[in-house]
C-alpha angles and dihedrals in degrees: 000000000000091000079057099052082051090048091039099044112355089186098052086041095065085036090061093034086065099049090053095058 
């Protein structure tokens, strides 16, 4: 799910990446 959150929306995916850590 999360590689097709990159693929869908790269910039929401790192924003989220960094809320998670």
């Amino acid at each position: 799910a999360f590689a097709f959150a990159v693929f869908s929306d790269q910039q929401s995916a790192i924003s989220a990446m960094h809320a998670l850590n």
